[in-house]
MARSETI-661855 format. One record per residue (C-alpha): residue in three letters; x, y, z. Coordinates in Angstrom, 1 decimal, padded with zeros to 4 digits, m for minus. Example, Ala and Ser with C-alpha at 12.3 -4.5 7.8 and 13.67 -1.06 7.14 Angstrom:
% MARSETI-661855
R resn      u      v      w
R  ALA  012.3 m004.5  007.8
R  SER  013.7 m001.1  007.1
% end
This chain:
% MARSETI-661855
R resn      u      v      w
R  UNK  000.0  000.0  000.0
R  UNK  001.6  002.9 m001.2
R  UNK  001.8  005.7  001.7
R  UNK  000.9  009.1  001.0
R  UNK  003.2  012.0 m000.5
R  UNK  003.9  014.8  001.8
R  UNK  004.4  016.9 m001.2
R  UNK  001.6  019.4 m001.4
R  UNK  002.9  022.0 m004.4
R  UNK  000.6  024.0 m006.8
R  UNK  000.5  024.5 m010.5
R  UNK  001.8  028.1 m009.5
R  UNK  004.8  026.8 m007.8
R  UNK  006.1  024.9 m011.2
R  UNK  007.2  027.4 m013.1
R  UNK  009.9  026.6 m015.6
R  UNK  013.3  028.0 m015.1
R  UNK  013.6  030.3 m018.4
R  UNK  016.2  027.9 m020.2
R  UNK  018.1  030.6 m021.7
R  UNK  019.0  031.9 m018.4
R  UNK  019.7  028.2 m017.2
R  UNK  022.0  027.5 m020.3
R  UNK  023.7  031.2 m019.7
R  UNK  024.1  030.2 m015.5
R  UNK  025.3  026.3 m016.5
R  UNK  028.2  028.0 m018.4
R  UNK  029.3  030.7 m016.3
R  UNK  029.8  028.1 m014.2
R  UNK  031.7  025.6 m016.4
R  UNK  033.9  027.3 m018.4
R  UNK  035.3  029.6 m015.7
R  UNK  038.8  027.1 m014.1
R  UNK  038.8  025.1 m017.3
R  UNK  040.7  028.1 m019.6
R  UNK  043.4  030.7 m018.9
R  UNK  045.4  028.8 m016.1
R  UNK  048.4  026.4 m015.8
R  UNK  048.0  022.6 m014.3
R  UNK  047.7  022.5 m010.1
R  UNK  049.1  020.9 m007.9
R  UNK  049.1  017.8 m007.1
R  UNK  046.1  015.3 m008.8
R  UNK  045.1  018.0 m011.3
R  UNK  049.0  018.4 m012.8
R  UNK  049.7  014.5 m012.0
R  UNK  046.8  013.1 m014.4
R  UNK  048.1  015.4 m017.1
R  UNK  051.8  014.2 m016.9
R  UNK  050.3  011.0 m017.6
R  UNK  048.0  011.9 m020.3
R  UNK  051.4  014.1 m021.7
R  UNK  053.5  010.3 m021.8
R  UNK  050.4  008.5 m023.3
R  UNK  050.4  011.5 m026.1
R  UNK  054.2  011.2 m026.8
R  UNK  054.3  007.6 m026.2
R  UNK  056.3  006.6 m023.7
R  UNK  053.8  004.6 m022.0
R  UNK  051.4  001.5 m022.3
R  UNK  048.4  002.7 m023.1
R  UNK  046.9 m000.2 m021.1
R  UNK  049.8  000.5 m017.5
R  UNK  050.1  004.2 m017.9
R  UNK  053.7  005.2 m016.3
R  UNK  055.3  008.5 m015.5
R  UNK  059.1  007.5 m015.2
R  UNK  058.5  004.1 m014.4
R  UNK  056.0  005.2 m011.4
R  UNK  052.2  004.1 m012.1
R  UNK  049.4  006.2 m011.1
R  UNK  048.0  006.8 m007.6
R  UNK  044.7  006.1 m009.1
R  UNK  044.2  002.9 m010.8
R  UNK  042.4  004.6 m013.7
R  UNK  042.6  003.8 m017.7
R  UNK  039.8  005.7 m019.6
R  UNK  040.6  009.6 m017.9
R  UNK  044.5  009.4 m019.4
R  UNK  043.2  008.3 m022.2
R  UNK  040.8  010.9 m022.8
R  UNK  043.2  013.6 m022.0
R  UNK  046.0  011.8 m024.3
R  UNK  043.8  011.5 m027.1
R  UNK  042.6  015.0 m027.0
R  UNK  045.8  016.4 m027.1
R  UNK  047.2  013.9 m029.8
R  UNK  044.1  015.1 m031.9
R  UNK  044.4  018.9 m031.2
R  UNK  046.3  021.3 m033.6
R  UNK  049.4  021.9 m032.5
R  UNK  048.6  025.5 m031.9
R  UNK  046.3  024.2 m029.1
R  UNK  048.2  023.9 m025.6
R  UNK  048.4  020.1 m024.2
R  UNK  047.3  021.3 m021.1
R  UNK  044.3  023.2 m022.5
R  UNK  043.7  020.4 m024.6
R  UNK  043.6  017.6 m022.2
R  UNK  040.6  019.4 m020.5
R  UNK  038.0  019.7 m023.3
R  UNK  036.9  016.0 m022.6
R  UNK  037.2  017.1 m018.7
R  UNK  035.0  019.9 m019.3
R  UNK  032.6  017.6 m021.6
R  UNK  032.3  014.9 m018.8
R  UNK  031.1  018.2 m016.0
R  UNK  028.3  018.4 m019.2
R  UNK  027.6  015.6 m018.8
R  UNK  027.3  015.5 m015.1
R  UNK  024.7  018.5 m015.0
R  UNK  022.9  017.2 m018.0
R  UNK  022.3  013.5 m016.7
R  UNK  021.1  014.8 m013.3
R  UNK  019.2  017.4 m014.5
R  UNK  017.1  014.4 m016.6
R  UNK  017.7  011.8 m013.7
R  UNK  015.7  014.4 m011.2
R  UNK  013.3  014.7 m014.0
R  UNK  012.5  011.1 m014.3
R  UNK  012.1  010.5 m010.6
R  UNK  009.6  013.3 m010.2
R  UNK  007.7  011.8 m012.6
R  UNK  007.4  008.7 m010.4
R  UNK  003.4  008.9 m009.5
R  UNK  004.5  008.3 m005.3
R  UNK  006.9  011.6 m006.4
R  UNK  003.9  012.9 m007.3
R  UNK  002.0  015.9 m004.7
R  UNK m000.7  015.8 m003.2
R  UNK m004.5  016.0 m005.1
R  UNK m006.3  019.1 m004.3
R  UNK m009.6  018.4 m003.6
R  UNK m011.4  021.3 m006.0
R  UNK m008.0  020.7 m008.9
R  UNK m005.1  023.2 m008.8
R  UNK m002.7  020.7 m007.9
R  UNK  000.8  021.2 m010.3
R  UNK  000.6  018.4 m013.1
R  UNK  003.0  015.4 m013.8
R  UNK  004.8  017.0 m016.3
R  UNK  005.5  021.0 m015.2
R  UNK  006.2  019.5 m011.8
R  UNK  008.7  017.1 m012.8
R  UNK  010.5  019.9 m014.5
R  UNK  010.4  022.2 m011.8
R  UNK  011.9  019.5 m009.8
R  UNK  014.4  019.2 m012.0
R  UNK  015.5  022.8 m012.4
R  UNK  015.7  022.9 m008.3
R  UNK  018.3  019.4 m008.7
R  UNK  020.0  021.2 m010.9
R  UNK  021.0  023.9 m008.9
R  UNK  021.0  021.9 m005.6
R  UNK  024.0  020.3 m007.3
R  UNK  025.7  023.5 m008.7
R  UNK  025.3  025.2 m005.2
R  UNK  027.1  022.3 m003.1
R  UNK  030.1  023.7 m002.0
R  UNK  032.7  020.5 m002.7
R  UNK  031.8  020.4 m006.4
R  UNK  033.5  023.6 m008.0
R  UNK  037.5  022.4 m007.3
R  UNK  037.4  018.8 m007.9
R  UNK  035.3  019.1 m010.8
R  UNK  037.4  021.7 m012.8
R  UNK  040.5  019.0 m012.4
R  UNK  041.5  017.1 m015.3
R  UNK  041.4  014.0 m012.7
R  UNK  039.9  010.4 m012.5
R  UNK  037.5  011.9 m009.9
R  UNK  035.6  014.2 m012.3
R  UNK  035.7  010.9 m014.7
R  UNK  034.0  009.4 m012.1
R  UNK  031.4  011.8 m011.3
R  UNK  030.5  012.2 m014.8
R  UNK  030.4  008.6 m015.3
R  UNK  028.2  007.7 m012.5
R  UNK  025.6  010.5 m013.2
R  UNK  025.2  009.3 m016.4
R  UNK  024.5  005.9 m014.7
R  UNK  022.5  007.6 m012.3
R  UNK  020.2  008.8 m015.0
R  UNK  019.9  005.4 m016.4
R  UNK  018.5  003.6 m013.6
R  UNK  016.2  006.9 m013.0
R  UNK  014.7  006.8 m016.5
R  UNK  014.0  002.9 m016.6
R  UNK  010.5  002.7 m016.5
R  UNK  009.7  005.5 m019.0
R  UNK  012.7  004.8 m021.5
R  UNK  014.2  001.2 m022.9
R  UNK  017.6  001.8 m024.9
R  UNK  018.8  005.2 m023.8
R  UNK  018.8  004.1 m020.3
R  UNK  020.5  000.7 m021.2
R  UNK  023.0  002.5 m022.9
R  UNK  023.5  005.1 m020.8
R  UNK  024.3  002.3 m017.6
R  UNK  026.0  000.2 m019.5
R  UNK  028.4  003.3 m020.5
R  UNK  027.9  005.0 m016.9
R  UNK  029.1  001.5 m014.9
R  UNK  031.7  000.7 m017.2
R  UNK  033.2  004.0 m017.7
R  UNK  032.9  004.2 m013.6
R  UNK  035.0  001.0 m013.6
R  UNK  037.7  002.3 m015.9
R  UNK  038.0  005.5 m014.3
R  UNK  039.2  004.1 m011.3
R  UNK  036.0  003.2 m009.1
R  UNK  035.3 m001.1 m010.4
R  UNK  034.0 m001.4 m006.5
R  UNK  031.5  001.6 m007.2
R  UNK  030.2  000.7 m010.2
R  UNK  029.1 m002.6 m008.8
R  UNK  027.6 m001.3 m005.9
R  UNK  025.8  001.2 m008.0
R  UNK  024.5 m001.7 m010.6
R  UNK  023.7 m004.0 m008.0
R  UNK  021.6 m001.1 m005.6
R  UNK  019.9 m000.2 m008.6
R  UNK  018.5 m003.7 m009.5
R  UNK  017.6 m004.1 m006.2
R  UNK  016.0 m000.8 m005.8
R  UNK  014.0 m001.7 m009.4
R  UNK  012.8 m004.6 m008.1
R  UNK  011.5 m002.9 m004.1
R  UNK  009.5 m000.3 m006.1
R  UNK  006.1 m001.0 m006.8
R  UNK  004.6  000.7 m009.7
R  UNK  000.8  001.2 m010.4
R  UNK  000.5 m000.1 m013.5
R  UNK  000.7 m003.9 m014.3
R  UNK  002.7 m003.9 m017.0
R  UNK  005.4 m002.0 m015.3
R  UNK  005.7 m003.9 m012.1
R  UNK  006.1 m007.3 m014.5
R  UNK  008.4 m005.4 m016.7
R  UNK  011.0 m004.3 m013.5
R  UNK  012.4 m008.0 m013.1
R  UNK  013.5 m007.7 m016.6
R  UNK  014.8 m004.3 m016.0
R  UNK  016.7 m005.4 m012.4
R  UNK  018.3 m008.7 m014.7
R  UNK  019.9 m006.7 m017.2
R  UNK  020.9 m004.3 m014.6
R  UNK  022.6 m007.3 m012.6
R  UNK  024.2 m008.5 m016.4
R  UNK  025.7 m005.2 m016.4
R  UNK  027.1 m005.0 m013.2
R  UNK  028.3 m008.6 m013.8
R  UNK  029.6 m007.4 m017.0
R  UNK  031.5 m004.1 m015.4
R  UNK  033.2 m006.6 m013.0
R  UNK  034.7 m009.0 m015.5
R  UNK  035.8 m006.3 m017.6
R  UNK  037.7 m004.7 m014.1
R  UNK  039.1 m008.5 m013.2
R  UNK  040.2 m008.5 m016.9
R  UNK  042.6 m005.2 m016.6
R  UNK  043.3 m005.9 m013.5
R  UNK  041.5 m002.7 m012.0
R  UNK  040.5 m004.5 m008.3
R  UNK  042.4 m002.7 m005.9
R  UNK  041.8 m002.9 m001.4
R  UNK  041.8  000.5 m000.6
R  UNK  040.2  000.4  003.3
R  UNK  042.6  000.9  005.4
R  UNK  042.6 m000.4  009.2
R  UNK  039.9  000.6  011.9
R  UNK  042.4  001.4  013.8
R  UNK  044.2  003.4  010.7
R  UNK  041.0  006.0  010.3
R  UNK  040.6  009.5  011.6
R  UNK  036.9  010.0  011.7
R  UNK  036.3  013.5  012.4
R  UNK  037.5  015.3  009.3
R  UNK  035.8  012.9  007.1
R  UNK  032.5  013.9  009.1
R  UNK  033.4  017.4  008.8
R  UNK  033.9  017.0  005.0
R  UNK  030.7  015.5  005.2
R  UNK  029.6  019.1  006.4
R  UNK  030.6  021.3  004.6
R  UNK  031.4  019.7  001.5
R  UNK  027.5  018.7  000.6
R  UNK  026.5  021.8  001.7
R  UNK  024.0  022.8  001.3
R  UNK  022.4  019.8 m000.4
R  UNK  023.1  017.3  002.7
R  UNK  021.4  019.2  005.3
R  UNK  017.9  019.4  002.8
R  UNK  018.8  015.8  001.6
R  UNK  018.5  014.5  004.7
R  UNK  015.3  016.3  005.8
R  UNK  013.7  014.2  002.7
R  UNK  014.8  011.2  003.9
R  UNK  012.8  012.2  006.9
R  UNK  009.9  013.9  005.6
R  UNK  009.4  011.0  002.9
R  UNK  010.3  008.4  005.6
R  UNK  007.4  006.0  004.9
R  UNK  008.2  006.2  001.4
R  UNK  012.1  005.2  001.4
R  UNK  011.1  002.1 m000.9
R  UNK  010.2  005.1 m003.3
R  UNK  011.8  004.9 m006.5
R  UNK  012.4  009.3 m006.1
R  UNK  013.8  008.3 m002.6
R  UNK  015.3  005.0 m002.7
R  UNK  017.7  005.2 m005.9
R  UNK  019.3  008.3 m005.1
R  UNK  019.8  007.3 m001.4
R  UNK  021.6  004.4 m002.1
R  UNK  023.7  006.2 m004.8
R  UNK  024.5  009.0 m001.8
R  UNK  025.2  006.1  000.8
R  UNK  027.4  004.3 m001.5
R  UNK  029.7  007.5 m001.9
R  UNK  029.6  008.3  001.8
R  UNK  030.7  005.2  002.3
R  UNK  033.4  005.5  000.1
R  UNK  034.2  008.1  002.0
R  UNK  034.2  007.1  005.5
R  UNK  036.3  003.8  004.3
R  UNK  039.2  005.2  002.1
R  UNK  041.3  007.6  002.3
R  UNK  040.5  009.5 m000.8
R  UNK  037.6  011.2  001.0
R  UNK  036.4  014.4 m001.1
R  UNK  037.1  012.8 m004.3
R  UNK  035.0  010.0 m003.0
R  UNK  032.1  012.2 m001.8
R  UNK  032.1  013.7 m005.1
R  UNK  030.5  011.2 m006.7
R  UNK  027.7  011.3 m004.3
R  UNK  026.8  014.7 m004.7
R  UNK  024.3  014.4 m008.0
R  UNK  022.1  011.7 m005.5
R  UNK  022.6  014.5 m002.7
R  UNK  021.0  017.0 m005.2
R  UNK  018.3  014.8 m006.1
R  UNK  017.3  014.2 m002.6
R  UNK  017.3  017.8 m001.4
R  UNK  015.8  019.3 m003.8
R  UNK  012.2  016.8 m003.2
R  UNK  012.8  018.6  000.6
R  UNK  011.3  021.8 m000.9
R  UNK  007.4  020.6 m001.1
R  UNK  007.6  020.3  002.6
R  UNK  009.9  022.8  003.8
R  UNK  008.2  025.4  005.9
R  UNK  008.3  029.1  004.7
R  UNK  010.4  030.2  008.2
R  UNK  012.9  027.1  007.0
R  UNK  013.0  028.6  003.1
R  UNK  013.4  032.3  004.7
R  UNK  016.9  031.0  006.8
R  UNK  018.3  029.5  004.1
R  UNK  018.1  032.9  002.0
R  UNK  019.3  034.9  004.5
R  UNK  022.7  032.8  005.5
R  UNK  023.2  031.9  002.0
R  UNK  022.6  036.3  001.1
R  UNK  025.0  037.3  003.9
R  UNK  028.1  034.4  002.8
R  UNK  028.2  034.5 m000.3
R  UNK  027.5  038.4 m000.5
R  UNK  030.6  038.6  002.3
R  UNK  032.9  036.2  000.2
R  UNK  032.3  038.2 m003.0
R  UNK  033.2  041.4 m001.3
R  UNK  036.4  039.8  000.3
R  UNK  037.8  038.5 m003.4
R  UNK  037.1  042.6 m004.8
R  UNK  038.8  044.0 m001.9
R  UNK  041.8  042.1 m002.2
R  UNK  042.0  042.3 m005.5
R  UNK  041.5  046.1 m005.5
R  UNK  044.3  045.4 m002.7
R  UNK  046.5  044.0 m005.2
R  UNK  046.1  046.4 m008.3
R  UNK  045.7  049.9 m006.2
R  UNK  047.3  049.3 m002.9
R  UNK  044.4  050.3 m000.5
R  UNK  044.0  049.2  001.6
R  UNK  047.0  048.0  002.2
R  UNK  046.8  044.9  004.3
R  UNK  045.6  042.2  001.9
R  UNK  048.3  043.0 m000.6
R  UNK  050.9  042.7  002.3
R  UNK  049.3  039.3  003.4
R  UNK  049.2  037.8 m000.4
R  UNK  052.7  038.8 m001.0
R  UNK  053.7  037.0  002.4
R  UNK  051.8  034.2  001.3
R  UNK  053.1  034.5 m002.3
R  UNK  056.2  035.7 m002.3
R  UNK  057.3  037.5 m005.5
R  UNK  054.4  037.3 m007.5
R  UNK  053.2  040.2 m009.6
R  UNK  049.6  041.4 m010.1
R  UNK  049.0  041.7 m013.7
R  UNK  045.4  043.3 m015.1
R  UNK  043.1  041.8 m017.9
R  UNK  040.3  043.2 m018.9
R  UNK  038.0  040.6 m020.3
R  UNK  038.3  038.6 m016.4
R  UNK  037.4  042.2 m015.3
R  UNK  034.1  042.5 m017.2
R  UNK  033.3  039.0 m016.4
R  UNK  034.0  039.4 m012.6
R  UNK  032.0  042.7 m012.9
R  UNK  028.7  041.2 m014.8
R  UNK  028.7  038.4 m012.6
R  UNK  028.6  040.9 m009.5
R  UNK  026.0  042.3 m011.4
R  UNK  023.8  039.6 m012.2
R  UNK  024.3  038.6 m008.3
R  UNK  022.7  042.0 m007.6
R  UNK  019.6  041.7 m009.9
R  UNK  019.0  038.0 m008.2
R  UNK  019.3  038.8 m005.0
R  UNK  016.7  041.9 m005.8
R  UNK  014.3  039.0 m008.2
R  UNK  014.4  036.5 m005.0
R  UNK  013.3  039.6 m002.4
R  UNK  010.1  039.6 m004.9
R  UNK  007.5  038.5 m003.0
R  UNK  005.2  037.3 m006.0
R  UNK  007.8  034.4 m006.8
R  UNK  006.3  031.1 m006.2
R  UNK  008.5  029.0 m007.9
R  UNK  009.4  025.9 m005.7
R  UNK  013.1  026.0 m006.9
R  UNK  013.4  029.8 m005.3
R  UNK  015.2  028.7 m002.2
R  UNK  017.6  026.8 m004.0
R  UNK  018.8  030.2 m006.2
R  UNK  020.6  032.3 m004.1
R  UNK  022.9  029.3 m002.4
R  UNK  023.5  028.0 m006.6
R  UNK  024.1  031.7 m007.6
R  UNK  026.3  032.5 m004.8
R  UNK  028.2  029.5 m005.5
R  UNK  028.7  029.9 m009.2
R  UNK  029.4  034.2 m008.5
R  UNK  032.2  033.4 m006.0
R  UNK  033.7  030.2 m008.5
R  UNK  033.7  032.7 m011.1
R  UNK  035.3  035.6 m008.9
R  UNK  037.9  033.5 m007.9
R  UNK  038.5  032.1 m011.2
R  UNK  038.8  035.7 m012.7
R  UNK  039.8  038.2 m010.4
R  UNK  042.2  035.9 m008.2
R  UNK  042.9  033.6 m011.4
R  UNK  046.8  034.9 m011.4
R  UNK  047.7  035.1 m007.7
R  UNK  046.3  031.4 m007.6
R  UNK  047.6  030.1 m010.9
R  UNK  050.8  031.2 m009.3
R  UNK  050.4  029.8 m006.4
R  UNK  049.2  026.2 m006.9
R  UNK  051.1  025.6 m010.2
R  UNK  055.1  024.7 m010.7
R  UNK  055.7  026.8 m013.4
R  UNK  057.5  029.3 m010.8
R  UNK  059.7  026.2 m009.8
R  UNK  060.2  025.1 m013.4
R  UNK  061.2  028.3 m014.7
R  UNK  063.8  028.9 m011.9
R  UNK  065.3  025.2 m012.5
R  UNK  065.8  026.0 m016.0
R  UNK  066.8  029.7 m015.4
R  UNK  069.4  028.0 m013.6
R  UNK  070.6  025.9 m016.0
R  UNK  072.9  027.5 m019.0
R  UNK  072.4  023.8 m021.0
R  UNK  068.5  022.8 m020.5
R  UNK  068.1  019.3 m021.4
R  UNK  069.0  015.6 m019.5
R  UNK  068.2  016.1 m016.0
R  UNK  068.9  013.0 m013.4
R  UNK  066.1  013.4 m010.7
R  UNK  065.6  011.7 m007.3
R  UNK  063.0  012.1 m004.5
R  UNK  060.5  014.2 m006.7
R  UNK  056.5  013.6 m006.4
R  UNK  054.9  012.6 m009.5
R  UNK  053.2  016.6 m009.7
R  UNK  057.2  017.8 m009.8
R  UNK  058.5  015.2 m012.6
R  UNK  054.6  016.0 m014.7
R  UNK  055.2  019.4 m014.5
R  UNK  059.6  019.6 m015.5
R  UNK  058.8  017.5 m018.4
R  UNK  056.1  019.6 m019.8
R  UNK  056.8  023.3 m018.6
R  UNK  060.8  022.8 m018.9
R  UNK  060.8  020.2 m021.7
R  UNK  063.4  018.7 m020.0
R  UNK  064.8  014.8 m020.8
R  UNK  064.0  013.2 m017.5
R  UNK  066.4  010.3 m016.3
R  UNK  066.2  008.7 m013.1
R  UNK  068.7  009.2 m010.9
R  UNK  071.6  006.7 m011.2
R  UNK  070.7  005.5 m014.2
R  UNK  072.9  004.2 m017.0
R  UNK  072.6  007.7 m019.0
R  UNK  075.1  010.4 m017.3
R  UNK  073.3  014.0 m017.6
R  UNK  074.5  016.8 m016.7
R  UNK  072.2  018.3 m013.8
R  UNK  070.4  016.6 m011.2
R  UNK  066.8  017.5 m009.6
R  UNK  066.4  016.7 m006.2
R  UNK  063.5  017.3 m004.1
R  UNK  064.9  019.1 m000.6
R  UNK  063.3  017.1  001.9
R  UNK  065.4  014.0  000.5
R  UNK  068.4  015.7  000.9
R  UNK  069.3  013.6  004.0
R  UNK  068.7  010.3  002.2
R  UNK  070.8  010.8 m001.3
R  UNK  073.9  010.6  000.2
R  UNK  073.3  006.8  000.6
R  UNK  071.5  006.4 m002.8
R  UNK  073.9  008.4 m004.8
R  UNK  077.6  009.2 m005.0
R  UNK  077.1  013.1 m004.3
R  UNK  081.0  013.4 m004.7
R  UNK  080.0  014.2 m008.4
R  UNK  077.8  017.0 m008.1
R  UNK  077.8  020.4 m006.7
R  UNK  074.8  022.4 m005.6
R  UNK  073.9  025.1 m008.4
R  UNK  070.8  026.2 m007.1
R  UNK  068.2  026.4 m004.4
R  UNK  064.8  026.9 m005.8
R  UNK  062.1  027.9 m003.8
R  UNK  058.3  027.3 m004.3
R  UNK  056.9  030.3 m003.3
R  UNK  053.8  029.1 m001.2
R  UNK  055.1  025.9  000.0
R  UNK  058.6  024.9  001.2
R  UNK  058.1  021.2  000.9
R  UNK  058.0  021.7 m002.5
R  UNK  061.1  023.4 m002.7
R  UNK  063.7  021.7 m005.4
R  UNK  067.6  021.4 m005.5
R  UNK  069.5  021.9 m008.9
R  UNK  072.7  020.0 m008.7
R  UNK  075.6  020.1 m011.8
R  UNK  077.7  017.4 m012.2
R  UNK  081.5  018.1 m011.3
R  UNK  083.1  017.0 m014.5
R  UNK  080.9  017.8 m018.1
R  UNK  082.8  015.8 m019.8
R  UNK  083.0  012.6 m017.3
% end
């Protein structure tokens, strides 16, 4: 017996977000950290020294290698993506910049498939709200895409999701990949093939990104969810064993295919090994402000957690928080979680209360309105000198960098301010009854500051969390760039010398004698017992500006010639 909806939402409250304006927001918050900077430290820069040796090859497309070291991340199908987009770009086209076209695709591809997955489950009739008694009730259809629209920018607004998914990493291969299998399982019961393709594509492109444990979970919860829900009609409640078998083919599929390339991996460490309370303080803040609402539906719609709307994307959001409670990869874990996170909060806003709507727009007003003031004044700081304390503190922090001025990041910081200003005065309008309102300040907040940051503060932090400062003061160094012995350098460090310096990396000791060595500082201690440092002399000390650890030693060997 099917419980009833706590939903109670009029035809005035569905509205459709004008797509223009949807399209327009969706890009100013997709393209800004995809151009116009260098590679960061440590997993964005990492992935792409690996994609940069796929490219050139020097490494097995199938055990991707960056001198001899494999990758962190047991991934295949993100290095390939990025090596294949740079092998296929002109040569005009920076590898870098290349590399994250497909990276910027798949964060398409993440808002698209929950945008449609949202859709879908709204459509469920026990998603449905309740039946006014005289009509006036919002219909299937204009509901489900009101829904939508409010998933859409539940997901844009959580806090964790503008970093990790501007990386050309395996994480954002993940998330993409397991939205689009998110969609899948959402859209079963009104579509055959798309769906079907889209998990088959979703689970196995989850299992070569790096995640074969995930993607089973994912398959298997979703065939098991299938089967739980009960739909009205006859011919769909026959039709869902069907549906849960080829789900379970798939996932049986996904983990042949992982066994196959060897792509099983144990990565839970020991109980004894775990440090709870920053995962649980990720949890916080990094689903905010989707968690908080998410888990208010899972209340409110308690007596309907068997739900289809309820049940698939809460198992999709357990899976992830498991993840990240388990391994030590903890946000990029929870990233994969936050499209099911969306989903949930956003069916929280038929039942919120008006008091509970209210709070939300005044704390998410006064942040993001107190973040976007901080990133002009220090950038007026930088440019003008007044005031004069937040230029001080950035060039403490980052010693020796030098503000430069572009006008086109100007005019986009400036319309953004802008259109933050005209959305804070549309949402203060009391005639708007749209049920996504309370989720458009916290989405627009998060997509002005992302933007800000990305514009204004784009230099200052390109300098700071790239190595092209280190690079360029290895080669400055050197009167002869070219072979370069290295020893005790992280993966980030070797990625970013062989593309930025277009150096011929050797490792250290090898057969080949070159002329300078690299060393990484903090293994200073340990070379002398590795190496015979009676050859070289110390050339140069070069310091990363914002992080000593990642300060690098330029050594020349005492005879050329030898």
């Amino acid at each position: 017996m099917n419980q009833p909806t706590p939903a109670i939402v009029a035809q005035s409250a569905v509205r459709r977000l004008p797509r223009l304006a949807l399209l327009l927001f969706c890009a100013a918050y997709i393209v800004p950290g995809f151009i116009g900077r260098d590679p960061w430290k440590n997993a964005d820069v990492t992935a792409f020294g690996y994609m940069l040796e796929l490219a050139a090859g020097r490494s097995d497309w199938l055990s991707p290698t960056l001198l001899g070291q494999p990758p962190e991340f047991d991934a295949l199908l993100p290095y390939w993506l990025g090596a294949w987009a740079i092998r296929l770009s002109p040569s005009w086209v920076p590898a870098d910049f290349a590399a994250r076209l497909p990276f910027a695709a798949l964060l398409v591809l993440a808002l698209a498939a929950t945008w449609y997955a949202v859709y879908f489950l709204a459509r469920t009739p026990r998603a449905q709200p309740v039946p006014f008694a005289f009509g006036g009730e919002a219909q299937p259809r204009d509901y489900a895409r009101a829904i939508a629209d409010g998933g859409l920018l539940a997901l844009i607004a959580c806090l964790g999701l503008a970093q990790l998914s501007h990386e050309t990493t395996p994480a954002l291969a993940q998330l993409g990949f397991s939205a689009l299998a998110f969609f899948g399982a959402a859209a079963l019961p009104y579509r055959t093939a798309s769906p079907l393709v889209a998990i088959v594509a979703g689970l196995a492109g989850l299992a070569l990104s790096g995640a074969p444990s995930t993607a089973v979970l994912l398959g298997a919860g979703s065939a098991l969810v299938t089967v739980l829900d009960s739909p009205e009609e006859d011919r769909l409640r026959r039709r869902r064993w069907l549906w849960a078998a080829l789900l379970l083919a798939t996932t049986a599929g996904v983990a042949w295919l992982a066994g196959t390339l060897d792509l099983w991996r144990w990565r839970i460490p020991a109980p004894g090994d775990r440090d709870w309370h920053p995962a649980v303080r990720l949890l916080v803040w990094f689903t905010w402000p989707a968690g908080p609402l998410a888990a208010w539906t899972v209340w409110r719609w308690r007596r309907q957690l068997t739900a289809r709307h309820v049940a698939l994307p809460l198992w999709f959001a357990l899976v992830a928080i498991g993840s990240t409670l388990l391994t030590h990869a903890s946000d990029r874990s929870l990233l994969l979680g936050l499209p099911a996170l969306a989903t949930l909060a956003v069916f929280a806003l038929p039942t919120l209360r008006r008091s509970v709507a209210s709070l939300i727009d005044w704390f998410t007003l006064l942040f993001f309105t107190g973040c976007a003031i901080v990133i002009w004044v220090v950038w007026i700081s930088l440019h003008t000198g007044v005031p004069a304390k937040p230029a001080a503190n950035v060039a403490k922090l980052a010693s020796g960098f030098e503000p430069s001025f572009s006008l086109l990041a100007f005019i986009a910081a400036l319309a953004g301010t802008v259109a933050w200003g005209w959305l804070v005065r549309w949402r203060a309008g009391r005639h708007r009854a749209a049920i996504w309102k309370s989720l458009v300040l916290p989405a627009g907040g998060a997509a002005l500051c992302w933007l800000l940051l990305m514009t204004l503060w784009l230099p200052v932090l390109d300098y700071a969390r790239s190595y092209t400062a280190v690079v360029r003061g290895v080669t400055q160094a050197m009167d002869e760039p070219g072979c370069v012995e290295v020893f005790g350098l992280t993966r980030g460090q070797l990625a970013a010398l062989r593309y930025h310096g277009k150096l011929d990396l050797r490792p250290a000791a090898a057969p080949a004698r070159c002329p300078w060595l690299v060393m990484g500082s903090e293994y200073q201690p340990a070379a002398g017992l590795a190496l015979d440092m009676k050859q070289w002399r110390l050339a140069a000390t070069v310091r990363r500006p914002t992080d000593a650890k990642d300060n690098v030693l330029l050594y020349e060997r005492q005879s050329r010639g030898g």
